[in-house]
C-alpha positions, -999 to 999 in steps of 0.1 A, spaced: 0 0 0 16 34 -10 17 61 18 20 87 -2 -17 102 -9 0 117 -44 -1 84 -58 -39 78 -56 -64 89 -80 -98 98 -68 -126 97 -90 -167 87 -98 -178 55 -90 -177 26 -120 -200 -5 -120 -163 -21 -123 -156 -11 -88 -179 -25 -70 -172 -58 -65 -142 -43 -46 -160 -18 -27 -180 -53 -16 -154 -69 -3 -138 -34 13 -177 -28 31 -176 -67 40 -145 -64 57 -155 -33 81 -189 -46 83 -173 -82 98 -144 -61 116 -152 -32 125 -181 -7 138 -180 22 116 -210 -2 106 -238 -8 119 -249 -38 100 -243 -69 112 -245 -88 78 -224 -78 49 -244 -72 15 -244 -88 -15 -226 -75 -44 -260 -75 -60 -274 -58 -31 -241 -35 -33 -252 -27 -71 -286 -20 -57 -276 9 -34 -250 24 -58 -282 27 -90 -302 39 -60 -277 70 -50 -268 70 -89 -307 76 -101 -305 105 -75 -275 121 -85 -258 116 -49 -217 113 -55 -203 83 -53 -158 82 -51 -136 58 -52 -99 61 -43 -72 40 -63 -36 29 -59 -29 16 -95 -53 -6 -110 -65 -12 -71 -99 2 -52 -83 14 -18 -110 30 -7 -145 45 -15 -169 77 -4 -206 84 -14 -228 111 1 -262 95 5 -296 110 15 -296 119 47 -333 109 53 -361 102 26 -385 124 31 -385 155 8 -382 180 34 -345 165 41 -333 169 2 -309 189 7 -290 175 31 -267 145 26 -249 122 53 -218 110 41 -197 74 42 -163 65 39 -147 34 38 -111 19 33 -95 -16 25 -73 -23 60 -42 -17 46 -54 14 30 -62 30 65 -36 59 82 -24 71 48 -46 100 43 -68 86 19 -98 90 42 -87 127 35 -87 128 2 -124 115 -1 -139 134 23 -121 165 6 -136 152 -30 -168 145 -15 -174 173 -5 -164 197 -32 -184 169 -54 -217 172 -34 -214 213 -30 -211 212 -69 -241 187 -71 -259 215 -48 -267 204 -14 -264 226 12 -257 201 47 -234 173 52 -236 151 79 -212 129 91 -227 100 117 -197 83 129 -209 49 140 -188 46 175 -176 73 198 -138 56 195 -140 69 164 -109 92 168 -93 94 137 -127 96 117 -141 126 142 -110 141 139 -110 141 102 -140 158 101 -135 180 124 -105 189 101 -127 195 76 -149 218 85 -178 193 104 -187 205 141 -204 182 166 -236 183 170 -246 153 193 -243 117 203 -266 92 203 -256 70 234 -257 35 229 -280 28 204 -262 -1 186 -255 -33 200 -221 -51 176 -194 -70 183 -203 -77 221 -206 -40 234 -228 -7 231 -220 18 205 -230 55 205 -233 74 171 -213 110 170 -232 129 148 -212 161 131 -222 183 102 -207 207 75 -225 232 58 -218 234 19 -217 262 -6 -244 284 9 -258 264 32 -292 282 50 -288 317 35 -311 308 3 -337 285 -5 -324 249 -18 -323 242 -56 -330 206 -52 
């Protein structure tokens, strides 16, 4: 795994990908608690959600080291009802060995610029397990404040996990009405 973040191209999302973005979510979904499901998906059911954000327009990243998917990023709706359009909650994940080089970093950054450009107005970042720290400090980083914790409202791995919740505004956040 390079450790320089120069040598990894971030760009859309390509049908190509996903079976490694599978594997990638499987892996943090078995290990891990960024997660809250207990089950990985398919790669049909992985094909599934990325038509779903792709019919909406939501950005979708993937981060590569060569020919190789290190690491992925989509912003997805936040909540479905129409009201909540506007505002998208966002996901990043990394192979193992991709983790601690920056490359979270780099597609946050694009994800960010991708989904102000796209026009929504509120990120938020729900970063399953308050031992988080590197992924609450990224954000923070990037612009996210806290804004709460859920306590203890997901049971993995043989413990309680809380939910920090952070948010970002993008472009022009509240001053004018959404275009979406």
């Amino acid at each position: 795994m390079p450790t320089a973040p120069d040598a990894i191209l971030i760009r859309p999302v390509a049908v190509e990908d996903l079976a490694a973005i599978t594997t990638i979510y499987a892996h943090a979904v078995h290990h891990g608690t960024a997660s809250f499901e207990l089950d990985p998906p398919s790669e049909d059911e992985m094909r599934r959600r990325h038509a779903m954000l792709k019919a909406a327009s939501h950005p979708y990243l993937v981060a590569t080291s060569g020919e190789r998917v290190v690491g992925y990023a989509y912003a997805g709706p936040y909540r479905l009802r129409a009201a909540y359009r506007s505002t998208v909650e966002d996901s990043i994940y990394l192979a193992a060995d991709a983790q601690g080089h920056g490359i979270g970093r780099l597609l946050l950054t694009a994800l960010i610029e991708a989904s102000t450009e796209a026009g929504f107005r509120q990120m938020v970042g729900i970063i399953g397990d308050s031992r988080h720290e590197a992924s609450i400090r990224l954000h923070a980083a990037l612009g996210f404040r806290h804004v709460g914790i859920l306590e203890n409202v997901g049971w993995k791995h043989g413990r309680w996990l809380d939910c920090v919740m952070m948010q970002r505004t993008l472009g022009t956040g509240s001053d004018t009405p959404p275009s979406l």
